[in-house]
C-alpha positions in Angstrom: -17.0 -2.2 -15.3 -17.4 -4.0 -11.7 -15.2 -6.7 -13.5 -12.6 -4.9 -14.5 -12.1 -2.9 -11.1 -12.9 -5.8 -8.8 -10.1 -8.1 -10.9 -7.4 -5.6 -10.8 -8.0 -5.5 -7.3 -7.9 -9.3 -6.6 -4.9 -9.2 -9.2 -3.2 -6.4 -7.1 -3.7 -8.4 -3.6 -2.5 -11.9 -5.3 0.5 -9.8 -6.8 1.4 -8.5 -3.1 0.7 -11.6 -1.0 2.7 -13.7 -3.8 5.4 -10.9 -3.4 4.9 -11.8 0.4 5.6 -15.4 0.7 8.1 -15.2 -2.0 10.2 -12.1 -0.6 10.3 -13.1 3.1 9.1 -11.2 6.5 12.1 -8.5 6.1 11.4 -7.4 2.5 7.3 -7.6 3.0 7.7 -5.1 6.0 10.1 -3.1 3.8 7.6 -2.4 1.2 4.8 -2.2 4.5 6.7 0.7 6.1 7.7 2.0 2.8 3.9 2.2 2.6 3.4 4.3 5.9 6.1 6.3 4.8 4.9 7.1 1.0 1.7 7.5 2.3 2.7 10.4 4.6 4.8 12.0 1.9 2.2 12.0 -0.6 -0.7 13.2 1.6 1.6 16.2 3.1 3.5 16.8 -0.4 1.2 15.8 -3.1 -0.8 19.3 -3.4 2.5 21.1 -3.8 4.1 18.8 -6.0 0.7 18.9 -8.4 1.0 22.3 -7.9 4.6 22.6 -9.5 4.1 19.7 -11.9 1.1 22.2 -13.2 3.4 25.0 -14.2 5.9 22.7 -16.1 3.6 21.0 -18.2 1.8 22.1 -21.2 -0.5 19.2 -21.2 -2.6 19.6 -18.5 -3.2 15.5 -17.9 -1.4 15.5 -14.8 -4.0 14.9 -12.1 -3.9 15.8 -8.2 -4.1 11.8 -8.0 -1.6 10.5 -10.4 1.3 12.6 -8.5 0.5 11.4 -5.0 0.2 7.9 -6.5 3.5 8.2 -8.1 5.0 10.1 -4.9 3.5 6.6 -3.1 4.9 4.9 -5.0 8.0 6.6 -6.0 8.5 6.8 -2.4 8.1 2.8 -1.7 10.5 2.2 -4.5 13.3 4.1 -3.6 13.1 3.3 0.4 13.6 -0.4 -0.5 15.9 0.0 -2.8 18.2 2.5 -1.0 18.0 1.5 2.5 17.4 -1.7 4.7 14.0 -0.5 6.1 12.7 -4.2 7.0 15.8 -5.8 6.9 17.5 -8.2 4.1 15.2 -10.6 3.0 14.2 -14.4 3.9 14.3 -15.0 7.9 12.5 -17.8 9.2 9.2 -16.3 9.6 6.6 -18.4 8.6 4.9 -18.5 5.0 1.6 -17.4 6.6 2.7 -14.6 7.9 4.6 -13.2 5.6 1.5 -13.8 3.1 -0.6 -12.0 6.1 1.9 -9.1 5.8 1.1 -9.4 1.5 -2.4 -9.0 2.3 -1.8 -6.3 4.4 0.5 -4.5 2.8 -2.1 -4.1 -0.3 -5.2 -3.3 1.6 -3.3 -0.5 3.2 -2.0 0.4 -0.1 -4.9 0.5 -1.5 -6.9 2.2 0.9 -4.3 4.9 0.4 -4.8 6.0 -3.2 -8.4 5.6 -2.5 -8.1 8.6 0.1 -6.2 10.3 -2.6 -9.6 10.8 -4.7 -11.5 13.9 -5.0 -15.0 12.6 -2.9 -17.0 12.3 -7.0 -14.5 10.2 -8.3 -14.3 8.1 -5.3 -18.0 7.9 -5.3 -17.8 6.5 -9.0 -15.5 4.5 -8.8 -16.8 2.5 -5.4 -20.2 2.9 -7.3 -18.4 0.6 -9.9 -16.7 -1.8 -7.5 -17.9 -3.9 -5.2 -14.8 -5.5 -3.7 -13.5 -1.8 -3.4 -16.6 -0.5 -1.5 -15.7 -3.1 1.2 -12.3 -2.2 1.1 -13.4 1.2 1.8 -16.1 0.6 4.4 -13.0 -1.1 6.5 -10.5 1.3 6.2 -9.5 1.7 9.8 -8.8 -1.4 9.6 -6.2 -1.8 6.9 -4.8 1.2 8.2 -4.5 0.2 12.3 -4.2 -3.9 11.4 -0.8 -4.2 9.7 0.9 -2.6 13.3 -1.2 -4.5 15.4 -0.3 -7.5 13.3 3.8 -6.4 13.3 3.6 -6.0 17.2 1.8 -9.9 17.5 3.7 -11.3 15.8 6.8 -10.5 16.9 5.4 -10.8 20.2 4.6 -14.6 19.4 8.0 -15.0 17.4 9.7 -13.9 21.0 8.0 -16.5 22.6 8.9 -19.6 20.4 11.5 -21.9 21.7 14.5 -21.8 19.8 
């Protein structure tokens, strides 16, 4: 199972950085903020959301997890593509930072539905996953680094000639 877990993990961080350096600095940050954002709605909405979902369905598969996910992501899908968040697109940032930004973008992504786990299915799961245990043990990291990142590089951008 480490396999499968690790690999769609390195397939979900090549997906975003590709996304990164193919999408440009404005629509990486988009989907960055959109992050922040979905991220804030799910943790402060999810429980009532699972709550409601509950009483409508007669299935009982929905899971605490699955609706913040989708609220998440829900959220990061309709902010860029209702809104200008991070701009419109290509700018002439460089391809390494805006595949910086991709990497970014997914470990903070990532650290997010991990927080969205009861504490014994996180514990499986990162008992099953290697690459997601150091993802974990570095979470203030993928949560602070992406604004420390925004602010120096446009702090370096500022101070380019041209």
């Amino acid at each position: 199972m480490t396999l499968s877990w690790d690999l769609f993990i390195i397939a979900f961080f090549v997906f975003l950085t590709g996304m990164g350096a193919m999408l440009g600095r404005g629509r990486v940050l988009s989907i960055l903020v959109g992050s922040y954002i979905g991220y804030v709605v799910a943790t402060e909405v999810g429980a009532l959301a699972f709550e409601t979902a509950n009483r409508f369905a007669h299935t009982g598969n929905i899971s605490l997890l699955l609706v913040k996910a989708a609220l998440l992501f829900g959220t990061i899908v309709v902010l860029n593509a209702k809104t200008e968040l991070g701009g419109k697109g290509g700018d002439d940032s460089s391809i390494v930072v805006n595949v910086i930004y991709g990497i970014l973008t997914a470990g903070f992504i990532t650290t997010a539905v991990l927080s969205f786990l009861e504490t014994s299915e996180k514990a499986s799961l990162l008992a099953n996953s290697n690459l997601l245990t150091r993802i974990d043990s570095m979470t203030l990291f993928w949560v602070v680094a992406p604004v420390v990142f925004l602010i120096f590089a446009d702090f370096l951008k500022s101070k380019m000639p041209g």
